[in-house]
C-alpha positions in Angstrom: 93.7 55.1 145.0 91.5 57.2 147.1 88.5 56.4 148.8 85.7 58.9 148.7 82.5 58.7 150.7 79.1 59.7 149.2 78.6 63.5 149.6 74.6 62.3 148.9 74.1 59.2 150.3 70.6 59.1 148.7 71.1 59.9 145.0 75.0 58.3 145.4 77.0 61.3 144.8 80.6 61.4 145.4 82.3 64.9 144.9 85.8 65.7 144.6 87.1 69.2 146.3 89.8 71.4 145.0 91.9 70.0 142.8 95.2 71.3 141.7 95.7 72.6 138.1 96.9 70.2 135.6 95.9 67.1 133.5 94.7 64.3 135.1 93.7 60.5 134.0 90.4 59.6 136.3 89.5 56.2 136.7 86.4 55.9 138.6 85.9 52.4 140.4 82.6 51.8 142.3 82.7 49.2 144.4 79.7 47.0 146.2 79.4 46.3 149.6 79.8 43.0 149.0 83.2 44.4 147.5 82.9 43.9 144.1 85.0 46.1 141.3 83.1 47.4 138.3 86.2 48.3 135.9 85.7 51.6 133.9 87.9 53.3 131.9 89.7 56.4 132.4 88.8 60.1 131.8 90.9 62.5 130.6 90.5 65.8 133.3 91.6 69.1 132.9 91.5 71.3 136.1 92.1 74.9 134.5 91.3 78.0 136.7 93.5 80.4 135.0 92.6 83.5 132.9 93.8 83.9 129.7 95.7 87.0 128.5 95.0 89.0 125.6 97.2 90.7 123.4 96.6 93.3 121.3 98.2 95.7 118.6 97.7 98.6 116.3 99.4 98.7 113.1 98.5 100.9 109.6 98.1 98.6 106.9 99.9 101.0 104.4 102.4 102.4 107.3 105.8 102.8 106.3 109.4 103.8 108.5 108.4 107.7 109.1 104.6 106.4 110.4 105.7 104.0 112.5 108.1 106.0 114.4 105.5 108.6 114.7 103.4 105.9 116.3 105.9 104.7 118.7 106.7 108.6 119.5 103.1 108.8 120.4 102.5 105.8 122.4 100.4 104.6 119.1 97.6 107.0 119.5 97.4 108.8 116.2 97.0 106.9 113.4 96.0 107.8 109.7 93.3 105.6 107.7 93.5 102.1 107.4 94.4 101.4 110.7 94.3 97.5 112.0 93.9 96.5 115.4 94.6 92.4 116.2 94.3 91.3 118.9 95.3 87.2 120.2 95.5 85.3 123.8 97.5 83.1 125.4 96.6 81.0 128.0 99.5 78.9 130.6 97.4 77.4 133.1 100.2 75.4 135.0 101.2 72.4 133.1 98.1 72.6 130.8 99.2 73.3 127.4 96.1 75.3 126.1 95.9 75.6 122.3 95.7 79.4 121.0 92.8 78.0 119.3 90.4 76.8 121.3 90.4 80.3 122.8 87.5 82.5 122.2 88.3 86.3 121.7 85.4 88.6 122.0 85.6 92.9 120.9 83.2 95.7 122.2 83.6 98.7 120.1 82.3 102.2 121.6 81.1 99.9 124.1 78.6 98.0 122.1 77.4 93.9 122.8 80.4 92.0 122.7 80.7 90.0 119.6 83.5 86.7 118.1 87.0 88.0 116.7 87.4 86.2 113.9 90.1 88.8 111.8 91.6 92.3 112.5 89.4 95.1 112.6 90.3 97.8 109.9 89.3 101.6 110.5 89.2 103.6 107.3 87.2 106.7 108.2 88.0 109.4 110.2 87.3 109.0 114.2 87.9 108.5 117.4 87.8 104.4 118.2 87.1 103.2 121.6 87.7 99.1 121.2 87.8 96.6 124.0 88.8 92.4 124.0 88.4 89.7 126.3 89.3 86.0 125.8 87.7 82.8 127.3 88.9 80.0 127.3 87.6 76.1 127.0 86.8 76.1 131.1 85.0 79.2 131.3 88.0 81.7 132.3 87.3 85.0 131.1 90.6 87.4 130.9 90.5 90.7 132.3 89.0 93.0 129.4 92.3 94.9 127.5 90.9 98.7 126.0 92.2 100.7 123.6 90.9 104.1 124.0 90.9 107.4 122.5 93.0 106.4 119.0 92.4 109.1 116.9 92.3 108.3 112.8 93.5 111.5 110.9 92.7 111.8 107.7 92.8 115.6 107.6 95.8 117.5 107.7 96.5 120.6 109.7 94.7 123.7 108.4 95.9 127.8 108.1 94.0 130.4 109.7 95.8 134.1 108.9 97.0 133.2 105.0 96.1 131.0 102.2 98.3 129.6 99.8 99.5 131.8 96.7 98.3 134.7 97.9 100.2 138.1 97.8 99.5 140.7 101.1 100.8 144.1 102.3 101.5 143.4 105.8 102.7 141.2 108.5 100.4 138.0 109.1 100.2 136.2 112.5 99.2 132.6 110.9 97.4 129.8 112.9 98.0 126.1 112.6 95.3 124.0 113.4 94.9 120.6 113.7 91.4 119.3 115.3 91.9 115.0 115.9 95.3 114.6 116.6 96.9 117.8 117.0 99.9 119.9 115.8 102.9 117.9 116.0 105.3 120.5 114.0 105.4 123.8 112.1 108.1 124.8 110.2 108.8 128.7 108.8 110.8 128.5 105.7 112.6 125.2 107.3 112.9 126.5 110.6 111.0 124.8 113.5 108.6 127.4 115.4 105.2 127.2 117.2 101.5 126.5 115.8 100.9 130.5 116.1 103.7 132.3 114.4 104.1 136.0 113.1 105.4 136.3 109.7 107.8 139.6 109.2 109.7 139.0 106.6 109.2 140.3 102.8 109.0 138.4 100.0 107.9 134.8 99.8 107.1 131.9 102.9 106.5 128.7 103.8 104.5 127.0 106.2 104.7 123.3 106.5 102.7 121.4 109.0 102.2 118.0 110.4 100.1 116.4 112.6 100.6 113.9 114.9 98.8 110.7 112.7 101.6 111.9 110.2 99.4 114.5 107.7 101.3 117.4 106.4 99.9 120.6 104.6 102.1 123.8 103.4 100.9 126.9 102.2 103.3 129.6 100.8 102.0 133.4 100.3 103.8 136.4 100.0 104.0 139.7 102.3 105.1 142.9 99.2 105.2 145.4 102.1 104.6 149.3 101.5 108.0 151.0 100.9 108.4 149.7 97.1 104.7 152.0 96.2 105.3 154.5 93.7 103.1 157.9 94.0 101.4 157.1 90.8 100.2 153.9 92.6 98.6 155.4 95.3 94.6 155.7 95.5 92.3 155.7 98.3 91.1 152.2 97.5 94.5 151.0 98.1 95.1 152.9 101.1 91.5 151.6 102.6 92.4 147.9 101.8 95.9 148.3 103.7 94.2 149.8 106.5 91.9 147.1 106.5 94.7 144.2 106.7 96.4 146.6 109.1 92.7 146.4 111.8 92.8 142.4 111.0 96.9 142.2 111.7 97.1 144.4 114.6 96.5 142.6 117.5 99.5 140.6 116.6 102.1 143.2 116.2 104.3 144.7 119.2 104.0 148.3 119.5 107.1 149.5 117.6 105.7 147.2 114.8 102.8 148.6 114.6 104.2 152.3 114.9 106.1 151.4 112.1 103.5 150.5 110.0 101.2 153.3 111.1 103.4 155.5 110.2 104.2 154.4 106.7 100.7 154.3 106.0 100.7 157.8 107.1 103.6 159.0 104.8 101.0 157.3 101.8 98.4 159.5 102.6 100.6 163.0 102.8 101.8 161.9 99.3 98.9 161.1 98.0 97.5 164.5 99.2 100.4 166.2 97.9 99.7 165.1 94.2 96.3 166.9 94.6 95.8 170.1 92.6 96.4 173.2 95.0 98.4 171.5 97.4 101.2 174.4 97.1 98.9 176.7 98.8 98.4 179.1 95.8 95.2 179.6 93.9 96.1 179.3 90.7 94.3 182.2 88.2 92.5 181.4 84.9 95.4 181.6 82.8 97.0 178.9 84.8 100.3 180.8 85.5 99.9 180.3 89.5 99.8 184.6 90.1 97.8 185.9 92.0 94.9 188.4 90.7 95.3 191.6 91.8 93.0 193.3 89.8 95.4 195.5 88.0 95.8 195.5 84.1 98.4 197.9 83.7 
């Protein structure tokens, strides 16, 4: 039993000061001065000055092994649509055993009015989600406010610049992989790991497969014919103006004895295209077509 005195003699008040965490039964017991009891009963007080603690995670709702290693690999920052973010609190105020639910959870998103959790929040369209949660709990204790910033949902995969798919081309490519959200996570050249900006040499048939880092993939496969299979028949100047077209947009990509190589086989097209020209032996040839020269003489 403790005896208080009035804090406010006037209106009777009696305070109590700093009382530990934990439950308590109060029995209050005013007495008279003549030093009479009046019996109450007890209170039930809860002296909680803690913060709760919020959890929260980020899970796809369709993800399956491959998507959720690429989410641990990337400290869950890329995700693809039909992402869920939970979140849930916890609050051990000393010996106070603080039901989960009588803890209020609270979400800002892009840093909007704060508004009641009730379920997880599901994020189907493409973007960029900024989400933030606090919990309070019965006594007024707000928890510090737990973000998760800058997850990027991917629903586009990573795109070509250089070549398309299925088409055929003359020359050497340099292709571009390009990936705007999340980013490039890896490029493969006909199954063999390389960078985002690769030069294609080879003849014949490749493949491109990308993926980004929410887990989209895109492949394109095109084919380079190259110019020493032309035949002389083949040769026109359309043909040689479109390879020197692709050879301007392809240039800056080649090293020099590259492009000295192909310079100079589009070179060798033109001398034999010119020497299929009438006249290219350097005779004229005379009316009867026999490729004498006129002399003038009829004998």
């Amino acid at each position: 039993r403790i005896n208080i005195p009035a804090t406010d003699t006037e209106n009777k008040l009696f305070t109590i000061h700093d009382i530990p965490e934990g439950v308590y039964n109060l029995k209050v017991i005013p007495v008279e001065n003549g030093g009479t009891s009046i019996n109450r009963g007890a209170h039930s007080l809860k002296v909680d000055r803690t913060k709760p603690v919020v959890q929260v995670k980020l899970e796809q709702s369709n993800q399956d092994t491959a998507a959720k290693l690429m989410n641990t690999l990337t400290l869950n920052s890329f995700y693809q649509p039909g992402l869920m973010v939970s979140a849930s609190a916890t609050d051990l105020a000393g010996a106070l055993q603080i039901d989960p639910q009588e803890l209020k959870i609270e979400y800002s998103l892009h840093g909007a009015a704060w508004k009641d959790y009730t379920s997880p929040l599901t994020f189907d369209d493409e973007e960029v989600v900024n989400v933030a949660f606090r919990a309070i709990d019965p006594a007024g204790n707000i928890s510090e406010v737990v973000t998760q910033d800058g997850i990027a949902v991917d629903a586009t995969a990573p795109s070509f610049e250089g070549a398309s798919n299925n088409v055929t081309y003359w020359l050497p490519r340099t292709v571009t992989v390009k990936d705007s959200l999340s980013g490039v996570d890896t490029v493969k050249l006909n199954d063999t790991t390389t960078g985002s900006r690769v030069l294609v040499k080879d003849y014949g048939t490749s493949r491109i497969e990308a993926k980004d880092r929410s887990g989209n993939e895109s492949t394109i496969a095109f084919t380079i014919k190259g110019l020493d299979g032309i035949k002389d028949e083949d040769i026109t100047n359309d043909l040689i103006d479109a390879i020197e077209k692709e050879f301007e947009e392809q240039k800056p990509g080649y090293d020099k004895d590259l492009a000295d190589k192909i310079q100079q086989q589009i070179d060798d097209l033109k001398n034999r295209k010119q020497s299929r020209e009438p006249g290219d032996d350097g005779q004229s040839k005379n009316p009867d077509g026999n490729g004498m020269e006129s002399t003038g003489d009829k004998t």
